[in-house]
N, C-alpha and C positions, 0 to 999 in steps of 0.2 A: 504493500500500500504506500502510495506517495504521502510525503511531510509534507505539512503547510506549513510554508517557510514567511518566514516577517521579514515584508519587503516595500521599499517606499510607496508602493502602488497599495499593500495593502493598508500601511498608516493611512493613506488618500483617503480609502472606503471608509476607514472607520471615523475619520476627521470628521466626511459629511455625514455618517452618522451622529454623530453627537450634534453638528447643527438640525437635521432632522429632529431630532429628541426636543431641541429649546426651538424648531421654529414656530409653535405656538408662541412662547414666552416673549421672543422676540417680535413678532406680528402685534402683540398685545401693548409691549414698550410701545413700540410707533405708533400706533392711534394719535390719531390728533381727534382731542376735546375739549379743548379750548373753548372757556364761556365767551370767551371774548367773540362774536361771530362777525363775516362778511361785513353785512350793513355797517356794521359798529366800526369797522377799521376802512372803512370806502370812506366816510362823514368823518375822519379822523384826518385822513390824509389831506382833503379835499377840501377842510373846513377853513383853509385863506384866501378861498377862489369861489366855493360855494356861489356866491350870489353872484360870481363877474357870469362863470358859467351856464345859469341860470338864464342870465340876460341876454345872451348867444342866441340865434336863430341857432335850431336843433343839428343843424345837418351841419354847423360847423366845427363838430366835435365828433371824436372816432366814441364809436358804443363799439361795448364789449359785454360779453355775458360771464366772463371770468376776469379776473388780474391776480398778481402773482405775487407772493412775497418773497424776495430772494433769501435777505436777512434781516434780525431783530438784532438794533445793538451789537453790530457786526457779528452775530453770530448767528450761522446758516441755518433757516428754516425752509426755503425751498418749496414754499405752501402754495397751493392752486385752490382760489376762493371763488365759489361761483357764485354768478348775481342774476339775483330773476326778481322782476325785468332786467333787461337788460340796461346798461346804465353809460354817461359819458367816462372816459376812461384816457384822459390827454397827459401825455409826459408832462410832468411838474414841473417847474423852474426849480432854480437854487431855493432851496430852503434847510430851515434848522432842524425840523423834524422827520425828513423823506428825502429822498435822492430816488431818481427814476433813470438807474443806469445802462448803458444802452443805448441804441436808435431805435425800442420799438416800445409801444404806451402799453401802460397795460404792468409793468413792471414796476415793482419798487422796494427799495430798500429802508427801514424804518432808522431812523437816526435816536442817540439817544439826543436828548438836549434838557434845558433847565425846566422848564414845564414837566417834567417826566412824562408827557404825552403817550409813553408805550411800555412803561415799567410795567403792568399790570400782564401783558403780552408777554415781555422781556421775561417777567418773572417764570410764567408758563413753557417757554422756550425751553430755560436754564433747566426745569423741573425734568422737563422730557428728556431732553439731551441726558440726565445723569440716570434715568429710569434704562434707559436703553444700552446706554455703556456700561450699568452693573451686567445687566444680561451678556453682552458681549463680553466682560470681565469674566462670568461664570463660564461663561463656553469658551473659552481663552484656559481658563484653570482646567478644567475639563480634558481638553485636549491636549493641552502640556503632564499633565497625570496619566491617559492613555499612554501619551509618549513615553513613558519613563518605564511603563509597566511593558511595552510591547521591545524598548530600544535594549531591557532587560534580560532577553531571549532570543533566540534565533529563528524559534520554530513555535508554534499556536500552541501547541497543548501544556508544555509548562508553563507559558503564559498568562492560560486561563485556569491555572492550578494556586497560582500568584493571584487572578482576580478574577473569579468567577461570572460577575457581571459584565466581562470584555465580552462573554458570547452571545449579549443582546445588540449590541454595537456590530455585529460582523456581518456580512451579507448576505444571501441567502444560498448563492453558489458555495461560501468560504464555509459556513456551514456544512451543508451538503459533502464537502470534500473533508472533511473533517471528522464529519459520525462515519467517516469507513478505514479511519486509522485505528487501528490499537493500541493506545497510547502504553507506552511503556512507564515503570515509576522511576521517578529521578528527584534530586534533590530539588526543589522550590530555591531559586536564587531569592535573593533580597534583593529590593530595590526600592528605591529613596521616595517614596509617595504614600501619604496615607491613603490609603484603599477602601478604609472605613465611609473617611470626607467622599471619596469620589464614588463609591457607592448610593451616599446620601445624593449626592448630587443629581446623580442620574434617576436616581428612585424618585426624588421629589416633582423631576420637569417631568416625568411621566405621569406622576399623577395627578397633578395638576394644570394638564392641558385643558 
């Protein structure tokens, strides 16, 4: 019977296994729920032109049914906000609280400034950004603890003698090739990871999908 041997290809598999495992977790970081809605930050941006705009005959202003926020506070949010009805949507001039970078409307980046005009936003941005990078942080620990357990062995079955839980992580062919070895007994190498932590780890994004 052929060994399954640990090979960069098969760290690969098992890498996006463990993203498979948290991509709930992950999908659920990202949500955007921000109270702060559309309307609210359309009348925000708009609010020193408001009435010039207003006083335009209609057709001299571009509508749009979305606009974009690139960043809060230079920091990347990337948001696509839809507006229904559809609404005027013109590049802004210089201003303290918005920059509309780019040649195309519809875009803009929220500044901070002394009114705090977007702290309440800002605040929400910052919140998400670290909800999301714990998850990445977790799946980062994860696969650095895989690594240490599989970099520990040459071949699957000692392995998973060292972490039992590695053979929910494996693929269904590495599997498969695997229930028709005979595993022989050999000593359990030690290696530098607690197994307990990356057990819990993986038990908890399971069950908490």
């Amino acid at each position: 019977m052929a060994i399954v041997r640990i090979t960069d290809t098969l760290v690969k598999l098992v890498h996006s296994k463990v993203d498979e495992t948290f991509r709930t977790h992950l999908a659920r970081a990202q949500e955007w729920d921000c109270p702060v809605d559309a309307d609210t930050i359309y009348n925000r941006i708009f609010s020193p032109w408001l009435t010039a705009m207003q006083a335009l005959p209609d057709p001299m202003l571009p509508k749009m049914t979305k606009f974009t926020i690139g960043r809060v506070h230079n920091k990347l949010a990337n948001r696509e906000f839809p507006l229904s009805p559809s609404r005027s949507t013109p590049r802004v001039p210089q201003s303290t609280h918005v920059a509309s970078p780019g040649y195309f409307h519809g875009n803009y980046d929220l500044l901070q400034d002394d009114a705090g005009t977007w702290n309440d936003l800002a605040a929400y941005v910052d919140e998400r950004h670290m909800r999301i990078e714990a998850v990445l942080e977790k799946i980062k620990t994860v696969k650095d603890g895989v690594s240490e357990v599989l970099k520990a062995h040459s071949t699957l079955a000692p392995a998973l003698k060292a972490w039992p839980p590695l053979w929910e992580l494996l693929p269904d062919h590495v599997q498969a090739k695997h229930k028709q070895i005979v595993t022989r007994n050999k000593t359990i190498t030690d290696i530098n990871v607690d197994v307990s932590a990356l057990t819990g780890a993986i038990t908890y994004a399971k069950l908490t999908k």
